[in-house]
C-alpha positions as CSV (number, residue, x, y, z in Angstrom):
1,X,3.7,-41.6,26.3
2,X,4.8,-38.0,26.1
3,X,2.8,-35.0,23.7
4,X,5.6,-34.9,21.5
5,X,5.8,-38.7,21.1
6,X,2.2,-39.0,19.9
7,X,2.8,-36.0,17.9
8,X,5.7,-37.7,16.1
9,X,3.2,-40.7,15.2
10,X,0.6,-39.0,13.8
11,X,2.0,-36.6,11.8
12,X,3.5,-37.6,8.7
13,X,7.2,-37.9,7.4
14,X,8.4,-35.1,5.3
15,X,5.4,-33.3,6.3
16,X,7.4,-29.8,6.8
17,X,8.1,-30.2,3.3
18,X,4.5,-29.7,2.5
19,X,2.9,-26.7,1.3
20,X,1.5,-25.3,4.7
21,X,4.8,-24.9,6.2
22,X,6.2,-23.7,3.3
23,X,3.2,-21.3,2.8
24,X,3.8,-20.4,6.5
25,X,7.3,-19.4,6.1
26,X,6.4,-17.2,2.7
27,X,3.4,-15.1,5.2
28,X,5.9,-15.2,7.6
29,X,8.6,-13.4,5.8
30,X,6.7,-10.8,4.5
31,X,6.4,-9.5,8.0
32,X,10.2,-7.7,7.8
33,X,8.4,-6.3,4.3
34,X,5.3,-4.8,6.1
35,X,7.6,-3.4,8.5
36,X,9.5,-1.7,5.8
37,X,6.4,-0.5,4.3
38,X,4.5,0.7,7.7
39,X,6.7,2.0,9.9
40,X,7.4,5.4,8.2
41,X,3.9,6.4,8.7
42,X,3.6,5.1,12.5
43,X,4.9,4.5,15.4
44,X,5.6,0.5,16.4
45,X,3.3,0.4,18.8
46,X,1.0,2.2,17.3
47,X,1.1,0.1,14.6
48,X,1.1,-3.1,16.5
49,X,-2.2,-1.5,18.3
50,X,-4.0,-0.9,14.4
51,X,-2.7,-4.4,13.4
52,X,-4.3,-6.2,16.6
53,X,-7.5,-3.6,16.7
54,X,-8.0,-5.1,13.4
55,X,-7.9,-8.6,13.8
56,X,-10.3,-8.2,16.9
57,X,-13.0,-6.2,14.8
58,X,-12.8,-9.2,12.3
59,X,-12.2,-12.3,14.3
60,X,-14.5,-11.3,17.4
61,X,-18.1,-11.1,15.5
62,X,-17.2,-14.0,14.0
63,X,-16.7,-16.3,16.4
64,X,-20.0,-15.2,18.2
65,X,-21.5,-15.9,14.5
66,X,-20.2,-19.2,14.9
67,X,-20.7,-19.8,18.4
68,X,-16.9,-21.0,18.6
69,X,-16.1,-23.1,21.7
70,X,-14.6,-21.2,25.0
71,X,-11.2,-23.1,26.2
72,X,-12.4,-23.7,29.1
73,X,-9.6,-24.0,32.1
74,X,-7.0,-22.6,29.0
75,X,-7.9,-18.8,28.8
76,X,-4.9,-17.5,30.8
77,X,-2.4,-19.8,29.8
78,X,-3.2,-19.2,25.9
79,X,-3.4,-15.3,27.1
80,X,0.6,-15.5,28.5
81,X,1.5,-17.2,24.9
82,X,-0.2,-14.6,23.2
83,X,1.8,-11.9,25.3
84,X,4.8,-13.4,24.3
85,X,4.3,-14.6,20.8
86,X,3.3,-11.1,20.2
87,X,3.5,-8.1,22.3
88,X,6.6,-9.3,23.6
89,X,8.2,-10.6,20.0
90,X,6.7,-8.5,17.1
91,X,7.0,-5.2,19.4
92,X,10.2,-5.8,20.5
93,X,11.8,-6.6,16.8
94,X,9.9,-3.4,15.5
95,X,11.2,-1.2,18.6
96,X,14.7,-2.4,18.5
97,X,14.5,-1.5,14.7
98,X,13.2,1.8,15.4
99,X,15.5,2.7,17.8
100,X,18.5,1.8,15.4
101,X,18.7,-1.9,15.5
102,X,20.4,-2.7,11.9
103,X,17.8,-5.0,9.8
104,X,20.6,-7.8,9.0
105,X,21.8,-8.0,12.2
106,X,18.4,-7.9,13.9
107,X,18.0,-11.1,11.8
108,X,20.8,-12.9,13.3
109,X,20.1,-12.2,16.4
110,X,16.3,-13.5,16.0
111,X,17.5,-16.4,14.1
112,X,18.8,-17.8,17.6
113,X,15.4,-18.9,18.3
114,X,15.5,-22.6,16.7
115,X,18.6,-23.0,18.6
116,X,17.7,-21.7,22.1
117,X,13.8,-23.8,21.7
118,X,16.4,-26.8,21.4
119,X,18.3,-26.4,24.4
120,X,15.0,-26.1,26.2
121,X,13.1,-28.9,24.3
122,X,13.8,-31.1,27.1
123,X,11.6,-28.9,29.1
124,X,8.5,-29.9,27.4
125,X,9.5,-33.3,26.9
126,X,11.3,-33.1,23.4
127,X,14.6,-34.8,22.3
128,X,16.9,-33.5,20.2
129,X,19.3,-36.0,18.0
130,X,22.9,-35.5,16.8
131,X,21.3,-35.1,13.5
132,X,19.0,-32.0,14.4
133,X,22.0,-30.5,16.4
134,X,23.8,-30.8,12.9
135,X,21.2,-29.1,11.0
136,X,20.4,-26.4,13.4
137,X,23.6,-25.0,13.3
138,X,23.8,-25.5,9.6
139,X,20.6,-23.4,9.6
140,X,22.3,-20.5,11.7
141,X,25.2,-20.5,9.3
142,X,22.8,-20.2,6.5
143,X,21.1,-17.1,8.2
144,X,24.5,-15.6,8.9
145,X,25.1,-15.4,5.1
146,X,22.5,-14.2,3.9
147,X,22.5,-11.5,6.1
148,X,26.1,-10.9,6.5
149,X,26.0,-8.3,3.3
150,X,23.9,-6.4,5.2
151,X,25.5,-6.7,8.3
152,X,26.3,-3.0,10.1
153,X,26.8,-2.1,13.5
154,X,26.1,1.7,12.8
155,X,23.4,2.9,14.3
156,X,23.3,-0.2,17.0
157,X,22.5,1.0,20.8
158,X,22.3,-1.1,23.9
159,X,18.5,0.1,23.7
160,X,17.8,-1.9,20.6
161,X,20.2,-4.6,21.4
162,X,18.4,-5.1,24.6
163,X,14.7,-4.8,22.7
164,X,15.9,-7.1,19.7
165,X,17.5,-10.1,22.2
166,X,14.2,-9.6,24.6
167,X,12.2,-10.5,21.5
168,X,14.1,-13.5,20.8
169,X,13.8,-15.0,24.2
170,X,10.1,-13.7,24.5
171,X,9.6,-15.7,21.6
172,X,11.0,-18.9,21.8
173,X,9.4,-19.0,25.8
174,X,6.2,-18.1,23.9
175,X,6.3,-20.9,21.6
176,X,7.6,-23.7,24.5
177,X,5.2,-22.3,26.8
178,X,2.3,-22.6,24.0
179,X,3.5,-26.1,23.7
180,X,3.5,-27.5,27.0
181,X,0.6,-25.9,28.3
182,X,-1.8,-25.1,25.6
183,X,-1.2,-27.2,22.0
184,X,-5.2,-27.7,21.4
185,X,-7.8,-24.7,21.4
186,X,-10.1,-23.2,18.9
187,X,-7.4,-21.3,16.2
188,X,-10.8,-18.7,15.6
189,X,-11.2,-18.0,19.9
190,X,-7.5,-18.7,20.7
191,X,-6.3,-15.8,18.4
192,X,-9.1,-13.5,19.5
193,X,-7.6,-13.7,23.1
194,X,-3.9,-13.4,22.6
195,X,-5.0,-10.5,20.4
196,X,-6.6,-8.7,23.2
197,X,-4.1,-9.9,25.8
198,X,-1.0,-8.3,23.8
199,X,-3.5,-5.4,23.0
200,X,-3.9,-4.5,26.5
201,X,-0.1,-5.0,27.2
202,X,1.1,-2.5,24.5
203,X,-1.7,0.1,25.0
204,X,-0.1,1.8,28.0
205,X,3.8,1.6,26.5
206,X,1.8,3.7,23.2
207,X,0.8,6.2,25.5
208,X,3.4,6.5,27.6
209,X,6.5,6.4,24.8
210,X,4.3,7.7,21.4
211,X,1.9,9.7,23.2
212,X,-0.4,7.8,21.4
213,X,-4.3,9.6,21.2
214,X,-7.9,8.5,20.4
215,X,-7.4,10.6,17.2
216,X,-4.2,8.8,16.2
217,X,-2.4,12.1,15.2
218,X,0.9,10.1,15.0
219,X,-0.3,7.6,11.9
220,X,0.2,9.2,8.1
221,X,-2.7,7.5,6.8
222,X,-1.2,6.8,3.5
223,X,-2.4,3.9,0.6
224,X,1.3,2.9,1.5
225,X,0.7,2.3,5.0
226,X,-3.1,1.5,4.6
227,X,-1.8,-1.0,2.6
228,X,1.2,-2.6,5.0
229,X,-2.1,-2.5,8.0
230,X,-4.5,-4.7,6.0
231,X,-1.6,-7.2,5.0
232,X,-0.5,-7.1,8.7
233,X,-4.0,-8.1,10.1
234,X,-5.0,-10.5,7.6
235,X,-2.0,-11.9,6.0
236,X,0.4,-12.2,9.4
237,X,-2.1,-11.9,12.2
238,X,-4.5,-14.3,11.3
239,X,-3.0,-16.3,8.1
240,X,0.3,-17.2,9.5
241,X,-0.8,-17.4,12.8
242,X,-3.3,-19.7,12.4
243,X,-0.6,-21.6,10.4
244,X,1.8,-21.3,13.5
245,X,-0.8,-22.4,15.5
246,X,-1.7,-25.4,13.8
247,X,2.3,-26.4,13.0
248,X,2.7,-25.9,17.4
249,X,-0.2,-28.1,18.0
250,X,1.0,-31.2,15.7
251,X,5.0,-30.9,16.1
252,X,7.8,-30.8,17.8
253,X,8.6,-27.3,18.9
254,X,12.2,-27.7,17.6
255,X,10.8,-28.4,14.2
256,X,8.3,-25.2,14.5
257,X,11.1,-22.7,15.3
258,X,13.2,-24.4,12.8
259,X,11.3,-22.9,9.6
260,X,12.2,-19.8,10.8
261,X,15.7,-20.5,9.3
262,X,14.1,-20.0,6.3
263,X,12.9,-16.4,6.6
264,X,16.3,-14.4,5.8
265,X,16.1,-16.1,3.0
266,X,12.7,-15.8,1.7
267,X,12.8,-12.3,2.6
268,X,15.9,-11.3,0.7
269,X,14.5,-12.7,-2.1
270,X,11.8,-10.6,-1.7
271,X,13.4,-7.2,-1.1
272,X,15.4,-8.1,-4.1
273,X,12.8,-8.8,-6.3
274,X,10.6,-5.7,-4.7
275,X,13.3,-3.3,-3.6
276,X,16.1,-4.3,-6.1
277,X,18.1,-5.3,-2.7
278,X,21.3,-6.8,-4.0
279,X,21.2,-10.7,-3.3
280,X,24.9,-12.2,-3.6
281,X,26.7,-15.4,-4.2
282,X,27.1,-15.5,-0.4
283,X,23.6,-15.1,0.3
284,X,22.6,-17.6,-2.4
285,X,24.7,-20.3,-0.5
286,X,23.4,-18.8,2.6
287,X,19.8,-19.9,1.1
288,X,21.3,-23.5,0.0
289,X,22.8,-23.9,3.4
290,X,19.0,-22.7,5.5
291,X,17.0,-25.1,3.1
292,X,20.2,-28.2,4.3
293,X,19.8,-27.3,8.2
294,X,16.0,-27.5,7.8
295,X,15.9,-30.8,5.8
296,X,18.3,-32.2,8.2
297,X,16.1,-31.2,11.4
298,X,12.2,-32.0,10.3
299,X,13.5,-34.9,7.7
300,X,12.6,-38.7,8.6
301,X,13.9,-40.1,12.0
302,X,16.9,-42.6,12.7
């Protein structure tokens, strides 16, 4: 009997319409909102090197508090997921905006993953039925129109296209490779290492592309971006990840990277509400059509 087979019969139907997922999508979202927040006062990297500093500082003397068990045998493999799910995702996304990357199409292209983790499902021993195939592609459409008012090539670069379609494969291979290789581990020690993995990744590309320093010269420490760091390392870094983690380790990977749909649309909603974005009719039915591809994927099996 295969991982996802068991996971299947213990976890329970409809469960994706609970409130942890849905509590993981809204933490999720609000990363594209810290971003929007941060990023005028720092560099990405620099940024992404606060943001995982911070978690470390927290997370590390408290699993030695708690004498939190050591994944024995797991350490690298949960260190290549963490390289991926993070220094390899987050960085690229935020670099590809940097350099240019427009933030609706930057969404699109992202909003690939669900799609690609199903074509690759088989890989880690998932099946993917006619009805899933249905509402993943409803979930894509719904992406595409919410974003499609803010839609803009100006500004686009191969740079950033490269840097935004690197994050998207790094990932969906982070999220599979998670899957297959290291579903069960301590959330408290798991995080601490993918932290310092993706910290030691980044550190050199700081220095060598933001001429990143001990003093931090670059950052503009402003309540603003003081603000967008402590959201970032409590809210995303540990919050939703711990929710991702947990989601990975009990589900199909196809369902995990399906919420995602829902994130163009939770985060319009919050721009509009915060930013007075405009949110159209389209993107309304863009919403209706996300929520229809995600129903129609995680929803009860035939």
């Amino acid at each position: 009997m295969t991982h996802s087979s068991i996971a299947a019969q213990t976890t329970p139907r409809h469960a994706f319409l609970s409130p942890v997922p849905l509590f993981f999508v809204f933490l999720w979202s609000t990363g594209f909102i810290v971003a929007k927040f941060g990023l005028p006062y720092a560099p990405p990297l620099t940024f992404l090197l606060l943001r995982f500093a911070g978690v470390l500082v927290i997370l590390g003397p408290l699993i030695a508090l708690m004498r939190a068990p050591w994944p024995r045998g797991k350490v690298g493999h949960i260190a290549v997921a963490g390289i991926l799910l993070q220094a390899g995702y987050v960085a690229g996304v935020w670099c590809a905006i940097k350099a240019g990357m427009p933030a609706g199409l930057s969404a699109l292209i992202v909003g690939m993953q669900p799609i690609l983790t199903a074509i690759a499902a088989p890989l880690v021993g998932e099946r993917v039925r006619p009805r899933q195939w249905l509402g993943l592609l409803c979930g894509i459409g719904g992406v595409a129109l919410v974003v499609a008012a803010k839609m803009s090539l100006v500004g686009l670069s191969w740079p950033a296209l490269a840097l935004c379609t690197g994050a998207l494969l790094s990932i969906t291979a982070g999220t599979l490779y998670q899957k297959h290789y290291c579903p069960q581990f301590d959330l408290r020690v798991g995080t601490v290492i993918q932290f310092a993995a993706s910290a030691i990744v980044v550190l050199p590309f700081a220095v060598a592309f933001e001429d990143l320093t001990p003093a931090l010269t670059s950052v503009d420490w402003t309540p603003r971006f003081v603000g967008a760091l402590l959201w970032s390392v409590l809210a995303l870094s540990i919050g939703a990840i711990f929710l991702l983690f947990a989601l990975i380790r009990r589900s199909d990977a196809t369902q995990v990277t399906t919420l995602m749909y829902l994130t163009p649309p939770t985060t319009a909603v919050m721009a509009w509400l915060m930013f007075g974005e405009a949110f159209s009719p389209l993107g309304i039915a863009g919403m209706v059509l996300a929520v229809l591809g995600v129903m129609l994927v995680v929803g009860r099996k035939t």
